[in-house]
C-alpha positions as CSV (number, residue, x, y, z in Angstrom):
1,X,-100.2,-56.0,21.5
2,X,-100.1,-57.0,25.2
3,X,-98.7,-59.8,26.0
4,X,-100.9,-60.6,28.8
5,X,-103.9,-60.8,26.8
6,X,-102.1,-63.2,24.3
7,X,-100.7,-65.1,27.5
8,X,-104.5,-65.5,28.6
9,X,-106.3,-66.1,25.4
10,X,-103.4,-69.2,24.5
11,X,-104.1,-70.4,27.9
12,X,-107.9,-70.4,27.7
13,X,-107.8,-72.2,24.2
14,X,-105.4,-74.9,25.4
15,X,-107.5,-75.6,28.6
16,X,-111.2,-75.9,26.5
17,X,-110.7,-78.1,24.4
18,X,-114.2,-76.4,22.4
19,X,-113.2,-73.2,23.5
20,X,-115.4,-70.3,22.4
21,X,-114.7,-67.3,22.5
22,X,-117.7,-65.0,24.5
23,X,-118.0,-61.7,26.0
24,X,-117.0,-62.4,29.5
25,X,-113.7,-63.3,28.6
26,X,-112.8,-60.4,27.5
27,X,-114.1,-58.3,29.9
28,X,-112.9,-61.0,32.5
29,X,-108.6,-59.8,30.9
30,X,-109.8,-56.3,30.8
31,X,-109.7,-55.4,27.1
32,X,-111.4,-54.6,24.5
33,X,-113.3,-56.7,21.4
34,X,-111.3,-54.7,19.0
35,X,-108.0,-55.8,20.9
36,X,-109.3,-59.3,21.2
37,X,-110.4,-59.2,17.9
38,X,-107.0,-58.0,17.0
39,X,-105.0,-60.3,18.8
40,X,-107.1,-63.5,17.5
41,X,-106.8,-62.2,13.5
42,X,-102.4,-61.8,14.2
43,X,-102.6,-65.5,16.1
44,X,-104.2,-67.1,13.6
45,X,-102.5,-65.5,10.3
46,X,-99.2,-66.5,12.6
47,X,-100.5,-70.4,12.6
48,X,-100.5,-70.2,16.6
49,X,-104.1,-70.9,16.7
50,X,-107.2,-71.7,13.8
51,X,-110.4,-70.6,13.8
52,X,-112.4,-73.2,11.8
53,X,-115.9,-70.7,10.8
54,X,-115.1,-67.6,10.4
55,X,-117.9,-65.9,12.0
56,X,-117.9,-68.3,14.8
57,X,-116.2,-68.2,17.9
58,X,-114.6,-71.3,18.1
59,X,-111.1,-71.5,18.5
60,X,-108.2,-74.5,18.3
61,X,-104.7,-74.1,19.4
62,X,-101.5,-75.0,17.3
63,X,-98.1,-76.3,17.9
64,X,-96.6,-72.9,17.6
65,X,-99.7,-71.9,20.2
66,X,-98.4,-74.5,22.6
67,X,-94.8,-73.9,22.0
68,X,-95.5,-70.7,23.5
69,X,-96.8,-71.6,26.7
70,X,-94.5,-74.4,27.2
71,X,-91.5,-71.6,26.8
72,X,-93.6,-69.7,29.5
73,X,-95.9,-66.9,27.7
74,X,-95.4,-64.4,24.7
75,X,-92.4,-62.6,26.0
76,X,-90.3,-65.3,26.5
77,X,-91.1,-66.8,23.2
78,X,-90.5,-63.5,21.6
79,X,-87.3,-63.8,23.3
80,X,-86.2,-67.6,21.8
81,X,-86.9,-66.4,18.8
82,X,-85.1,-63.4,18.4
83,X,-82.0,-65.6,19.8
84,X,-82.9,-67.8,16.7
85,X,-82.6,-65.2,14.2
86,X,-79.5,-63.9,16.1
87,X,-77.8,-67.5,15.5
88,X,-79.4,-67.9,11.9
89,X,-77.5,-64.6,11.5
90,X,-74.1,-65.4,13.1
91,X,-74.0,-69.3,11.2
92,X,-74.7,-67.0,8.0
93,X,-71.0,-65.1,8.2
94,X,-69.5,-67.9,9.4
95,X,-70.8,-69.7,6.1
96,X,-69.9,-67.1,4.2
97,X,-66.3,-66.6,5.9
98,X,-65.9,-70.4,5.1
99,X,-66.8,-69.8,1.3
100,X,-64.2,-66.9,0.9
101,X,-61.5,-68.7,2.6
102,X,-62.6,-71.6,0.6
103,X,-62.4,-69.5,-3.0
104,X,-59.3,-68.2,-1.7
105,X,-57.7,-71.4,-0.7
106,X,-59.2,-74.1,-2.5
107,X,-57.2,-74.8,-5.0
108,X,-54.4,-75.7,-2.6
109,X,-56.0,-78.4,-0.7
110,X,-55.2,-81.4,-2.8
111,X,-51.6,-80.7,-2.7
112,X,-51.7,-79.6,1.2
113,X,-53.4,-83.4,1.5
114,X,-51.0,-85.4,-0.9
115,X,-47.9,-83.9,1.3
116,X,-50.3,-84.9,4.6
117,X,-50.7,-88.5,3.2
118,X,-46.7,-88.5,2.2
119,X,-46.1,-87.3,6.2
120,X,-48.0,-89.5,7.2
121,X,-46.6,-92.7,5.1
122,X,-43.2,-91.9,6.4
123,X,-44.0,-91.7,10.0
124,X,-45.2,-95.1,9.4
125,X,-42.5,-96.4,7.7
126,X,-40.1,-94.6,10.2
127,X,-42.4,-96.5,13.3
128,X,-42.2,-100.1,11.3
129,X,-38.1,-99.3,10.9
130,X,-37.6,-98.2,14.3
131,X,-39.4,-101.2,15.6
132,X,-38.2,-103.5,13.8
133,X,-34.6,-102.1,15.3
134,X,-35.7,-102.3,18.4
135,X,-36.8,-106.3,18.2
136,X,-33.6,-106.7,16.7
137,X,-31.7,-105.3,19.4
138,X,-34.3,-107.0,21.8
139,X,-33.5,-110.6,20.1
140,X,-29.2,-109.8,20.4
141,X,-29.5,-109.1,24.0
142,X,-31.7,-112.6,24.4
143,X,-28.6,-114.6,22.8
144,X,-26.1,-112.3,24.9
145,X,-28.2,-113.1,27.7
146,X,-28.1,-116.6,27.0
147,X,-25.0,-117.0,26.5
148,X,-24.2,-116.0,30.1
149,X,-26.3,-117.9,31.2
150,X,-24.8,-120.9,29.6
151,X,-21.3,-119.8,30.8
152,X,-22.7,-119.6,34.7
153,X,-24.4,-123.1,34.1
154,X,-21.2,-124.4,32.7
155,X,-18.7,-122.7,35.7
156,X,-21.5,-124.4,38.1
157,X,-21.3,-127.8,36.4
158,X,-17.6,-127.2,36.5
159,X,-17.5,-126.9,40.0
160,X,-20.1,-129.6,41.3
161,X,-18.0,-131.8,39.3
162,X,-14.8,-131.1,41.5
């Protein structure tokens, strides 16, 4: 099919909105009436446009219709959707490598999490210790501290008093 004359025909639809399809529009693309005919019977049985009467002219355009011409025309469209199936494949083996590896390895994953949780309790309780160290080393330098202090207040008493 040529994607010029899909291109066109889209365009047309989307810009009457009672577009009808005559004779001088497909002489105007230069093709056919079997191609047009063609092209009209794989757009509609693709949902990218609707003919409401069968033996009338009158076409509507779809959301698949305008999705094509707001990617930029047939080609391009052809394009995203090959990509599409390209990802669909690809997240397909990657769901399928997960399963295996899951089958394989799933019966360890409670025990690999218990000794996570265990890790993780300890490191906790080895942060509280080591804190709790650390304030009580804080709070013996305060009284060392203080207790100079004291002593320099004392020798300074001592002395004003002489």
């Amino acid at each position: 099919m040529d994607e010029n004359l899909i291109d066109a025909l889209l365009n047309d639809i989307q810009n009457k909105p009672e577009y009808i399809l005559e004779e001088s529009d497909i002489v105007r693309n230069g093709a056919t009436q079997i191609q047009y005919r063609e092209i009209v019977s794989f757009l509609c049985e693709n949902d990218f446009i609707r003919q409401p009467f069968k033996n009338h002219g009158k076409l509507t355009i779809l959301e698949k219709g305008k999705e094509v011409l707001k990617l930029g025309g047939w080609q391009k469209y052809l394009l995203k959707e090959q990509q599409t199936k390209e990802q669909t494949a690809q997240k397909a083996i990657y769901d399928a490598r997960i399963s295996k590896f899951q089958a394989r390895y799933g019966k360890y994953a409670l025990p690999i999490s218990a000794i996570s949780l265990l890790v993780a309790i300890g490191s906790l309780l080895t942060g509280i210790l080591m804190y709790q160290s650390r304030i009580k080393e804080l709070e013996i330098n305060q009284e060392k501290l203080k207790n100079k202090i004291e002593k320099i207040d004392s020798v300074k008493n001592n002395i004003k008093q002489k």
